[in-house]
BADRENMAR-685824 format. One record per residue (C-alpha): residue number from 1; residue in one letter; z, y, x. Coordinates in Angstrom, 2 decimals. Each point is the difference from the previous one (the first is absolute). Example, Ala and Ser with C-alpha at 12.3 -4.5 7.8 and 13.67 -1.06 7.14 Angstrom:
<nodes>
(node 1; 'A'; (7.80; -4.50; 12.30)),
(node 2; 'S'; (-0.66; 3.44; 1.37)),
</nodes>
This chain:
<nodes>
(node 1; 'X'; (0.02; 24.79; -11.23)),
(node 2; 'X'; (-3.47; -0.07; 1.72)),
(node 3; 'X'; (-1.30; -1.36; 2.80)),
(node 4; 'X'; (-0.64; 3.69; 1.33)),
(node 5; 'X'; (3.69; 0.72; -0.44)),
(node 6; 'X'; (0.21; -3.47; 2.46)),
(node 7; 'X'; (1.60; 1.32; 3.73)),
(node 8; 'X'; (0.45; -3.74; 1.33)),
(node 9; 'X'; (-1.11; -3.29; -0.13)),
(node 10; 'X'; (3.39; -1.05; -1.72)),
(node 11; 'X'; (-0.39; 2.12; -2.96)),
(node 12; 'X'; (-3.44; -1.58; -0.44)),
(node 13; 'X'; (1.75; -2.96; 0.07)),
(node 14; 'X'; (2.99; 0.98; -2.54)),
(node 15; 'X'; (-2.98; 1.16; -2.15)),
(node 16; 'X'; (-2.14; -3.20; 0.00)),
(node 17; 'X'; (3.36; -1.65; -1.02)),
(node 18; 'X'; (0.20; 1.77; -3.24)),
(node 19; 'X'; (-3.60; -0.32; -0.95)),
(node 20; 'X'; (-0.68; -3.59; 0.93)),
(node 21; 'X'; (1.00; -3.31; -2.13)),
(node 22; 'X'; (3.10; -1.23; 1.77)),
(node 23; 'X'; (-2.44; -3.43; 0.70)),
(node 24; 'X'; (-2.53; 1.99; 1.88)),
(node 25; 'X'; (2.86; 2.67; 1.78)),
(node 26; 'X'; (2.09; -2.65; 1.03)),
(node 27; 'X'; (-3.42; -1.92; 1.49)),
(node 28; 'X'; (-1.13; 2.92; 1.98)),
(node 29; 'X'; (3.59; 1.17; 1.24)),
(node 30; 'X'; (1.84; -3.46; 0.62)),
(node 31; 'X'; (0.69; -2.19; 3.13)),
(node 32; 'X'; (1.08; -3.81; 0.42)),
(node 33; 'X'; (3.10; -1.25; -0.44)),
(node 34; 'X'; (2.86; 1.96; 0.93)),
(node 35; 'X'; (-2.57; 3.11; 0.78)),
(node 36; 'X'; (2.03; 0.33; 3.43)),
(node 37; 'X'; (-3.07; 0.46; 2.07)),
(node 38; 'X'; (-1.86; 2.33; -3.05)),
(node 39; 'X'; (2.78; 2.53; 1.06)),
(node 40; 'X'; (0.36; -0.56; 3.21)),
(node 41; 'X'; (-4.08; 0.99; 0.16)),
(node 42; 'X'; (1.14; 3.46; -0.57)),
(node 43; 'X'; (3.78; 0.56; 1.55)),
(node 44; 'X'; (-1.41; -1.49; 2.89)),
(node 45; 'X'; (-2.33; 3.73; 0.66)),
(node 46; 'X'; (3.60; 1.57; -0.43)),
(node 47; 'X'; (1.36; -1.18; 2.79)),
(node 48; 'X'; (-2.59; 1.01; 2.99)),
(node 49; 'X'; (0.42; 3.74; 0.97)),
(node 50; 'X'; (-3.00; 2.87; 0.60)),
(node 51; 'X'; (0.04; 1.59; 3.13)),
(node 52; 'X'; (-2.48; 3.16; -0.49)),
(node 53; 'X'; (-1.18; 2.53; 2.81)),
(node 54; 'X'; (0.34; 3.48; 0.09)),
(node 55; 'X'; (-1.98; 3.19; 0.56)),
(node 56; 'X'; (-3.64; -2.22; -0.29)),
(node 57; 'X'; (-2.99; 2.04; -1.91)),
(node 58; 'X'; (-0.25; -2.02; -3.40)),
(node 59; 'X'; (-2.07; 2.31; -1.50)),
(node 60; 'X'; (-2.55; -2.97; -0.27)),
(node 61; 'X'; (0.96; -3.43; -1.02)),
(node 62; 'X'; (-2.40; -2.42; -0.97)),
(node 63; 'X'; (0.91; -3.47; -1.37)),
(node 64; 'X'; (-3.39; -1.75; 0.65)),
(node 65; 'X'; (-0.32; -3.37; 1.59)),
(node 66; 'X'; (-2.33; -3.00; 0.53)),
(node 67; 'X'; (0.61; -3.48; -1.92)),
(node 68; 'X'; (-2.41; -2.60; 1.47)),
(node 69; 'X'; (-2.34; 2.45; 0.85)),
(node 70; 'X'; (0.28; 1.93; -3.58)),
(node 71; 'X'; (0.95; 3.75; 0.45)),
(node 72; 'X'; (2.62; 0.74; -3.29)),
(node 73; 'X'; (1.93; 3.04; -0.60)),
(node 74; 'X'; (3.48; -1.75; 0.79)),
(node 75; 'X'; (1.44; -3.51; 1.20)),
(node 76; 'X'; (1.30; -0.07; -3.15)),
(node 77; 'X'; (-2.17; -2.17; -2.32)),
(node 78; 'X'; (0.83; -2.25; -3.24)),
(node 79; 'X'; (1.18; -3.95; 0.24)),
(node 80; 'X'; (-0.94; -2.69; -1.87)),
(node 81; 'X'; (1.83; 0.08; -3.20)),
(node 82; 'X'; (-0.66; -2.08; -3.57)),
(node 83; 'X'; (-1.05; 0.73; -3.06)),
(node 84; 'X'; (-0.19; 3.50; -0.14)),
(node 85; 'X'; (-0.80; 0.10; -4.19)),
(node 86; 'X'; (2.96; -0.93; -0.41)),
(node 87; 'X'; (1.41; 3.35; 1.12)),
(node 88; 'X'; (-3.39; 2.24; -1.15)),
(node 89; 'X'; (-2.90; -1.47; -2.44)),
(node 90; 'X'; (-2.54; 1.28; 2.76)),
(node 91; 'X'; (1.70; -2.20; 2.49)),
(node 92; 'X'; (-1.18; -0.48; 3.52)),
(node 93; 'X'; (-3.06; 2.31; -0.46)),
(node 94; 'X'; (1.83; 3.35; -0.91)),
(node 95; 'X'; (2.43; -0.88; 3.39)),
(node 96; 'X'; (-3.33; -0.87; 1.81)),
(node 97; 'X'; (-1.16; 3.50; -1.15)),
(node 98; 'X'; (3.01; 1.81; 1.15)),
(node 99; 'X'; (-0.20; -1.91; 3.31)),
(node 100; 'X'; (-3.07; 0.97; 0.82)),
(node 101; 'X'; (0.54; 4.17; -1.00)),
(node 102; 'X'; (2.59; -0.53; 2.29)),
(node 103; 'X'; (-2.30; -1.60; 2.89)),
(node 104; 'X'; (2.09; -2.60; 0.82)),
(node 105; 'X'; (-0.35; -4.27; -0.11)),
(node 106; 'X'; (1.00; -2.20; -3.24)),
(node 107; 'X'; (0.47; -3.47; 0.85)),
(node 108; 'X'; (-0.53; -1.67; -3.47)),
(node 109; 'X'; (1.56; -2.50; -1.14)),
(node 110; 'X'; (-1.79; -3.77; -1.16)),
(node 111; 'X'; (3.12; 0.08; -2.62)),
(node 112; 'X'; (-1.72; 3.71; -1.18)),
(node 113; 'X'; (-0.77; 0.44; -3.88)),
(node 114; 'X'; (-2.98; 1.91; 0.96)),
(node 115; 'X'; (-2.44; -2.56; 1.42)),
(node 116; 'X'; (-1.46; 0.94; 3.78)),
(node 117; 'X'; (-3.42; 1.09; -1.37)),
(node 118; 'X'; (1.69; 2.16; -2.57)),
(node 119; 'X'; (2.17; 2.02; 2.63)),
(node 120; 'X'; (-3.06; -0.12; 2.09)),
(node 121; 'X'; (-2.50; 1.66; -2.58)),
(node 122; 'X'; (2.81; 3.11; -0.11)),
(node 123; 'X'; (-2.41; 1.73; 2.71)),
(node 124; 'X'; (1.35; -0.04; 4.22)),
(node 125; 'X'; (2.68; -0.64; 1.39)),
(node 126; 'X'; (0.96; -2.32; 3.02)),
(node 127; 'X'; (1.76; -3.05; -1.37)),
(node 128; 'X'; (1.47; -3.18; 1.10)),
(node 129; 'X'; (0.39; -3.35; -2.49)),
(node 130; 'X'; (3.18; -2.13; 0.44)),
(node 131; 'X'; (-0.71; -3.45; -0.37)),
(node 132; 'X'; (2.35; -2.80; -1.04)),
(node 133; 'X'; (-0.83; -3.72; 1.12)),
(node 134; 'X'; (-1.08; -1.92; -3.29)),
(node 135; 'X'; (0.36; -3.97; 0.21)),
(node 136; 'X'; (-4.00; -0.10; -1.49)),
(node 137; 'X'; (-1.31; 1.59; 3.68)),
(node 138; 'X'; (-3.25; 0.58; -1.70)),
(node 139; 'X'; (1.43; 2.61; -2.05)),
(node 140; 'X'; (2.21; 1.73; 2.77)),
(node 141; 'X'; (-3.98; -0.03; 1.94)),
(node 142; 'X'; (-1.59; 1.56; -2.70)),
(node 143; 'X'; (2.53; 2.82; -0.52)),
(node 144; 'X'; (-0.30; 0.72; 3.35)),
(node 145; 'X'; (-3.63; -0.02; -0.28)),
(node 146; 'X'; (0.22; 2.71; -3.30)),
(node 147; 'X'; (2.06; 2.18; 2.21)),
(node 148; 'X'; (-3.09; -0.02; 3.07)),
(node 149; 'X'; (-2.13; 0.82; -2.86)),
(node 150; 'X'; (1.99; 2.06; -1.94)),
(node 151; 'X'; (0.25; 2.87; 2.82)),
(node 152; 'X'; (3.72; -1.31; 1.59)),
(node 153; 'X'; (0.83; 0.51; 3.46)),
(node 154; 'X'; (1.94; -2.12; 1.45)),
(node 155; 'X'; (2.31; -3.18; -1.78)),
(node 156; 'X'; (3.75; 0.11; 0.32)),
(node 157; 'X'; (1.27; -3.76; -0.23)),
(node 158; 'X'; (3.74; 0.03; -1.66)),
(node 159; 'X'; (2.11; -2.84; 2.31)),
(node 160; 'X'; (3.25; -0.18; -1.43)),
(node 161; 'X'; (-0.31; -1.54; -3.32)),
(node 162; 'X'; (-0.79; -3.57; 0.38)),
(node 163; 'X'; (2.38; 0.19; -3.51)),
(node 164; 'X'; (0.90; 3.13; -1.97)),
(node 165; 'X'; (3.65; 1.59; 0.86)),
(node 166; 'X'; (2.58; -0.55; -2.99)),
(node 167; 'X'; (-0.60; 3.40; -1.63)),
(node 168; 'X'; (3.15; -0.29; -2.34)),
(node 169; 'X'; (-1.06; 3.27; -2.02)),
(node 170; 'X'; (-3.30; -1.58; -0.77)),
(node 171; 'X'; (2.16; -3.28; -0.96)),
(node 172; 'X'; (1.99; 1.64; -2.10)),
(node 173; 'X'; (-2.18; 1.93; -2.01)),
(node 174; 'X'; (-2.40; -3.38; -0.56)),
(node 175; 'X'; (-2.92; 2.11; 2.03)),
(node 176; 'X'; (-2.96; -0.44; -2.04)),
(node 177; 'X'; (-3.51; 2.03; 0.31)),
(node 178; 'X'; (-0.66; 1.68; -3.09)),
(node 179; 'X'; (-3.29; -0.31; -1.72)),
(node 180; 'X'; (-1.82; 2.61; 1.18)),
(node 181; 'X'; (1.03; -0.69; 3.61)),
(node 182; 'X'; (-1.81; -2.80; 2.28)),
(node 183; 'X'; (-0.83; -0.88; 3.53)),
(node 184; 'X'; (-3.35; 1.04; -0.50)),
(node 185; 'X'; (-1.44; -1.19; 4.01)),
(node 186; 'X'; (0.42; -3.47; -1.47)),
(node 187; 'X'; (-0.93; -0.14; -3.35)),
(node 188; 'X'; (-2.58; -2.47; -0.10)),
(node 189; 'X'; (1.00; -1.97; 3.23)),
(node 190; 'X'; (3.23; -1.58; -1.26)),
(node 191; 'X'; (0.90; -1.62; -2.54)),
(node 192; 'X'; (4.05; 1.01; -1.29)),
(node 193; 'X'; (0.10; -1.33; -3.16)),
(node 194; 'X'; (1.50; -2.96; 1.08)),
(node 195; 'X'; (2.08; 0.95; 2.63)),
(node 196; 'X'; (3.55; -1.98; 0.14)),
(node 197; 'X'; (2.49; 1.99; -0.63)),
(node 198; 'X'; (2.39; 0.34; 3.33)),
(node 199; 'X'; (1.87; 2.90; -1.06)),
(node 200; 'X'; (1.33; 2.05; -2.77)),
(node 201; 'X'; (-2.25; 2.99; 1.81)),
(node 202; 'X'; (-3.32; -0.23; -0.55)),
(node 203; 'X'; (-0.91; 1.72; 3.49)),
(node 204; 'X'; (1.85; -2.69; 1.29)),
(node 205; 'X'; (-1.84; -3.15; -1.63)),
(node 206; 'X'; (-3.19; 1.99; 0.84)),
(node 207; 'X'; (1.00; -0.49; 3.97)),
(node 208; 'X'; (1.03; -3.37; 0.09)),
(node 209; 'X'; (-2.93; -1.35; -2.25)),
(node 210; 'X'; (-2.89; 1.80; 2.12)),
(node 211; 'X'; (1.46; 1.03; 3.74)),
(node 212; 'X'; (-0.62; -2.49; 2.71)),
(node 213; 'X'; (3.40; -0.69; 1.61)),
(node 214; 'X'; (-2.05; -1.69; 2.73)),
(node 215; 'X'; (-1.17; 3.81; 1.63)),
(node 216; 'X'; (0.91; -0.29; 3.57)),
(node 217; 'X'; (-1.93; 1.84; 3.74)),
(node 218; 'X'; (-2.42; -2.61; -0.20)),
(node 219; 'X'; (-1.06; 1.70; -3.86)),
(node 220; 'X'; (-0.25; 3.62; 1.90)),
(node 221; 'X'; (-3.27; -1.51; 2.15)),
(node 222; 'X'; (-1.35; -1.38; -3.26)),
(node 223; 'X'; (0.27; 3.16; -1.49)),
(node 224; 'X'; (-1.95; 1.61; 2.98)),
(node 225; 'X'; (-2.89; -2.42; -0.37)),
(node 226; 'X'; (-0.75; 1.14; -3.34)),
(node 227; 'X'; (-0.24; 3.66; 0.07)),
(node 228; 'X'; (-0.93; 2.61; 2.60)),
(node 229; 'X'; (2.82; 2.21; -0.99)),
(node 230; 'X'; (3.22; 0.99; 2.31)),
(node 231; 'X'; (3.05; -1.78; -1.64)),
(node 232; 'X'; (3.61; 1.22; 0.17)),
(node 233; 'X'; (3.00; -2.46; -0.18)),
(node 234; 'X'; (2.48; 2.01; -2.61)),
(node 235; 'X'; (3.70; -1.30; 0.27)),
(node 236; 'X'; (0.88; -0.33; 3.88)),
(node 237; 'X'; (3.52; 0.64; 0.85)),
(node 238; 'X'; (0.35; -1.85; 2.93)),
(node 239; 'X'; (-1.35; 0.39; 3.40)),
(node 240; 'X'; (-0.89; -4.24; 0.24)),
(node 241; 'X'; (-1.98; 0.82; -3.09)),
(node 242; 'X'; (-1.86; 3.11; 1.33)),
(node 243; 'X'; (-0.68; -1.82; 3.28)),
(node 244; 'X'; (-1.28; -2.82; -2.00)),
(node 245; 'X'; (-2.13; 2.49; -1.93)),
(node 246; 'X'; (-1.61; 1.79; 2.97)),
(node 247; 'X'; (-0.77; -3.39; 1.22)),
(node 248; 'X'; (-1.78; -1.32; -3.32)),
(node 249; 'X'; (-2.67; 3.43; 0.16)),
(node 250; 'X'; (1.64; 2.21; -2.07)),
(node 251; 'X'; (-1.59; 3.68; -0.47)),
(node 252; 'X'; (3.70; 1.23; -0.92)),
(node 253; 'X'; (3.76; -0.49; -1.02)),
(node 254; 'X'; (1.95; 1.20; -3.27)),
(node 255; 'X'; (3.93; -0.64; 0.48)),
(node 256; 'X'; (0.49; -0.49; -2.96)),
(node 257; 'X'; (2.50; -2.04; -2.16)),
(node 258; 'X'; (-1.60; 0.58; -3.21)),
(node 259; 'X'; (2.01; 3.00; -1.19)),
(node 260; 'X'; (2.84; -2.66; 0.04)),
(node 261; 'X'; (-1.25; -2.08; -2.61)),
(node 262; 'X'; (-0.39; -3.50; 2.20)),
(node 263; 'X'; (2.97; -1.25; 1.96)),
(node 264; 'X'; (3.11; 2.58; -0.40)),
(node 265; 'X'; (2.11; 0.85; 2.59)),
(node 266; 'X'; (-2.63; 0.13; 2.68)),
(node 267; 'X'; (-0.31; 2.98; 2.29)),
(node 268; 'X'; (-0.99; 3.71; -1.31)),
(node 269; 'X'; (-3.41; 0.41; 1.47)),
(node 270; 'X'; (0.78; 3.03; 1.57)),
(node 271; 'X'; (2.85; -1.71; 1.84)),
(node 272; 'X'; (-2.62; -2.58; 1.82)),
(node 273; 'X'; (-3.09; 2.29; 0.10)),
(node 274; 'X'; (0.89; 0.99; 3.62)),
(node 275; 'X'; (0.43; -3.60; 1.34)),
(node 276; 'X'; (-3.24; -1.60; -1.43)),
(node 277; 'X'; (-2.19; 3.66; 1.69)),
(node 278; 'X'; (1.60; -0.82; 3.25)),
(node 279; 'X'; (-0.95; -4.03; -0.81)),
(node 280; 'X'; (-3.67; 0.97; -0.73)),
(node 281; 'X'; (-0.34; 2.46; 2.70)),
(node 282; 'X'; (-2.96; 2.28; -1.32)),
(node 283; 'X'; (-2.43; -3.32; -0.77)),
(node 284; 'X'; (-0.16; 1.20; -3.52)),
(node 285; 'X'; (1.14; 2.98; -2.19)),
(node 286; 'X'; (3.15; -1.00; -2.05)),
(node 287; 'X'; (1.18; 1.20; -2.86)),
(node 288; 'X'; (3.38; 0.28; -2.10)),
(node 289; 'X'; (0.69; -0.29; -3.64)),
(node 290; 'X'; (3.52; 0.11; -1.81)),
(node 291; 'X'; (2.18; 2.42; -1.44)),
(node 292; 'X'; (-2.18; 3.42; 1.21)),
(node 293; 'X'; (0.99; 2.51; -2.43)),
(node 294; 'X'; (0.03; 3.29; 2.16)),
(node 295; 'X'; (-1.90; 1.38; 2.77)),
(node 296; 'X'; (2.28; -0.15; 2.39)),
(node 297; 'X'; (0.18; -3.86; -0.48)),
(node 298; 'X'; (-4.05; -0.04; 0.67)),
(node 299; 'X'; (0.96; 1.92; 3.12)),
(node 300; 'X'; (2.75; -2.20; 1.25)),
(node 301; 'X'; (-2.59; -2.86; -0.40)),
(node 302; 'X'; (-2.77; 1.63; 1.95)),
(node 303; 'X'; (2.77; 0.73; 2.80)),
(node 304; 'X'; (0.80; -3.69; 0.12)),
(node 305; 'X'; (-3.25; -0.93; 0.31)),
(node 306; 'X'; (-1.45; -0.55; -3.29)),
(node 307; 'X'; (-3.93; 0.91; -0.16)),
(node 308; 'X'; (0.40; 1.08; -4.12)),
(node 309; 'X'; (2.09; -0.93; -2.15)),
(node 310; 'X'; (-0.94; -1.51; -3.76)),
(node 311; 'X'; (2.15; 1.23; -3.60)),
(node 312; 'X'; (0.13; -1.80; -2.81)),
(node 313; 'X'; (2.31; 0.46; -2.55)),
(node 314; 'X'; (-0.13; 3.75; -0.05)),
(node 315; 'X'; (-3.83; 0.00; -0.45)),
(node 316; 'X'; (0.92; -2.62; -3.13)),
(node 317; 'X'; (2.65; 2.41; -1.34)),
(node 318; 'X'; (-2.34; 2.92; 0.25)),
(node 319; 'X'; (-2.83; -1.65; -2.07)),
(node 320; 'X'; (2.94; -0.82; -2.91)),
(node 321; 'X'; (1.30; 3.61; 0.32)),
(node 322; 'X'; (-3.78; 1.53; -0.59)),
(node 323; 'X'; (-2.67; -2.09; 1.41)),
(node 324; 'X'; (-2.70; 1.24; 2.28)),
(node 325; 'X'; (1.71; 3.42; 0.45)),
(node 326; 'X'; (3.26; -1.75; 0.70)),
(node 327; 'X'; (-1.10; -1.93; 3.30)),
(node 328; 'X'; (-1.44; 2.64; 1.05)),
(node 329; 'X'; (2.89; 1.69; -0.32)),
(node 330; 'X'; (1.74; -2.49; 1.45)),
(node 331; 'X'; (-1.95; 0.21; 2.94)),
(node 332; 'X'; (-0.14; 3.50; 0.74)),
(node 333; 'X'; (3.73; 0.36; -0.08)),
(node 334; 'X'; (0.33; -2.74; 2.80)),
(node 335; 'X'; (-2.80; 1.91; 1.92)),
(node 336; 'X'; (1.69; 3.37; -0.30)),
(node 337; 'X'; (3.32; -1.48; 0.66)),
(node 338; 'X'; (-1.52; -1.34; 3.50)),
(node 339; 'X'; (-1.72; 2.81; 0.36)),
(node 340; 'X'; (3.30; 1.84; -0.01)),
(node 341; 'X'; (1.95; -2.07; 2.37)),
(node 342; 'X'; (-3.12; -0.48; 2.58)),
(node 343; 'X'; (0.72; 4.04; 0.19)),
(node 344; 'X'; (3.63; -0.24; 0.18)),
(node 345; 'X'; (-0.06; -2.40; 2.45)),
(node 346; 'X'; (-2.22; 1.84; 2.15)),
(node 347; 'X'; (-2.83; -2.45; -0.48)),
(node 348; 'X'; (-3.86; 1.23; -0.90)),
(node 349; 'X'; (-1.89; -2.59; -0.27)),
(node 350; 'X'; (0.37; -3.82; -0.57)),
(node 351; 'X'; (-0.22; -1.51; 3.28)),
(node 352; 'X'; (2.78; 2.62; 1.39)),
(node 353; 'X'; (2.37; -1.87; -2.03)),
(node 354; 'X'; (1.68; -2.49; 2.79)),
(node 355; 'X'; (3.24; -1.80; 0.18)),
(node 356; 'X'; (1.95; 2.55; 2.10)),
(node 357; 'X'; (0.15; 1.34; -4.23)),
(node 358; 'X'; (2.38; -2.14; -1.39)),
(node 359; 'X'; (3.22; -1.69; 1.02)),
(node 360; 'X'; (0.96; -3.55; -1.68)),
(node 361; 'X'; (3.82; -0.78; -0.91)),
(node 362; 'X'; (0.46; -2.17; 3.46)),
(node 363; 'X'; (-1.66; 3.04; 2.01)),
(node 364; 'X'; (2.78; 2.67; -2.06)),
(node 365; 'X'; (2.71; -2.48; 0.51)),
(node 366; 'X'; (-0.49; -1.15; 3.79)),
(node 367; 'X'; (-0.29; 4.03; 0.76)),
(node 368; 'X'; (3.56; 0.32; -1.78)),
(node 369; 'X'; (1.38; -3.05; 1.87)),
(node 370; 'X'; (-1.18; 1.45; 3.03)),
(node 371; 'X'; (1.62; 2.96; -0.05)),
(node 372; 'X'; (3.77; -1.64; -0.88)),
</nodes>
């Protein structure tokens, strides 16, 4: 089967199963521990209910919007996500490519196999780099300093992995990079020959030899002081948190709970999205990531609140089914399924789209209680 032959993002999924080394498949697809809250991510979108209008002239529907002041073709844009050769040997710059034909943000990851420079070099494109907190600050300041110079737009600070979440699939299989697979934004700056060896995954060791446990608000100033960029906290699902985050400057919110690969059995982010836009209050944009995987999900998130939302395992899955074209694929099926629903819902443009739309489990089941 081709990727043309591809309807959904599951079959793109199914796909990349069957062409990917069980190592690298089971990398991409896999949660932590008992994977409760990597499928809870999704069934979570099941349960809240469209409400579309009637008899409403849809014979123009644009998906445009504005991300921190960047016009794209759809708040649907591309989250951080590792190691991209190990799906496609182009890596990062063939889904930087398709990102860009699509006119939409990549937020690249500092875990990428294509260094910043390299996805940089691939021509355009409004990008964001994702930035862990090394121990060695100096080389956390001069990453951030590449991306400035590089061309990035903004830095997206990842706050929920002060360790790495027990990946059991990665355990299992031994996860180990093969050769021709590196973190190429470090090369250079660390030295991992002689890391100790914490855990039977490599990934794992690779965290808790390097990442400073210490990160905490105080880290989110320092962070500020050294570049001029807007930074957005990824992986808020609480509305202390978002408070907290508001509070400490930052340009924008991602509830996000790392496509479930941290701490299982915390909330779907769809399921606290609402809360934490209420907590904020229109300070800064916030964003959603987890488990999108139709276009109605990316318009159930907008309804709630969200200001975009971020995918990252289809784009992955898309690049291992057939690379460049693939994402893009991948990305113009989400935009013509939300395309699709905007009109059957009544809805023209982006900023129609309100929360009068949708109707959570507690609204359906307080309306049937209140009728018995």
């Amino acid at each position: 089967m081709s990727s043309q032959e591809l309807v959904n993002l599951d079959e793109f999924e199914a796909l990349a199963k069957t062409k990917l080394p069980k190592m690298a498949f089971d990398y991409f697809a896999s949660g932590s521990e008992d994977e409760n809250s990597l499928r809870e991510n999704r069934n979570a979108f099941s349960r809240i209910r469209l409400r579309p209008r009637i008899l409403v002239d849809v014979s123009s529907v644009d998906t445009s919007t504005t991300v921190l002041g960047f016009r794209i073709s759809m708040p649907i844009m591309v989250a951080p996500t590792a190691l991209h050769k190990f799906a496609h040997p182009e890596g990062e710059v063939a889904t930087a490519r398709a990102i860009s034909a699509a006119d939409t943000i990549m937020i690249l990851s500092s875990s990428s196999s294509c260094s910043m420079e390299e996805v940089a070099a691939t021509g355009p494109g409004v990008r964001f780099f994702q930035l862990y907190v090394y121990k060695d600050r100096n080389i956390t300041t001069r990453l951030v300093h590449r991306a400035e110079d590089a061309g990035y737009s903004a830095i997206v600070l990842t706050v929920d992995t002060p360790r790495l979440g027990r990946r059991e699939a990665d355990l299992k299989n031994k996860f180990k990079l093969p050769p021709h697979v590196s973190y190429k934004n470090v090369e250079g700056l660390l030295n991992v020959n002689n890391l100790e060896k914490t855990s039977d995954s490599e990934l794992a060791a690779w965290a808790d030899n390097l990442f400073d446990r210490s990160l905490n608000w105080k880290d989110v100033k320092w962070l500020q002081s050294i570049t001029k960029l807007p930074v957005i906290l990824k992986g808020i699902l609480t509305v202390e948190d978002a408070i907290l985050a508001v509070q400490a400057g930052a340009a924008g919110i991602m509830v996000s709970n790392h496509g479930a690969r941290q701490l299982d059995y915390v909330p779907a982010t769809i399921s606290v999205l609402e809360e934490v836009v209420k907590a904020v209050g229109g300070q800064v944009p916030v964003f959603l990531d987890g488990g999108i995987r139709r276009g109605t999900d990316v318009f159930k998130a907008l309804a709630l609140g969200a200001s975009g939302v971020f995918v990252g395992r289809p784009s992955v899955f898309g690049l291992a089914v057939d690379g460049e074209a693939g994402v893009r694929k991948v990305l113009q099926m989400l935009q013509n399924e939300l395309e699709i629903t905007m009109a059957l819902m009544g809805v023209c443009s982006i900023k129609q789209i309100c929360r009068n739309h949708v109707q959570t489990e507690h609204e359906h089941h307080t309306a049937i209680n209140s009728k018995l």
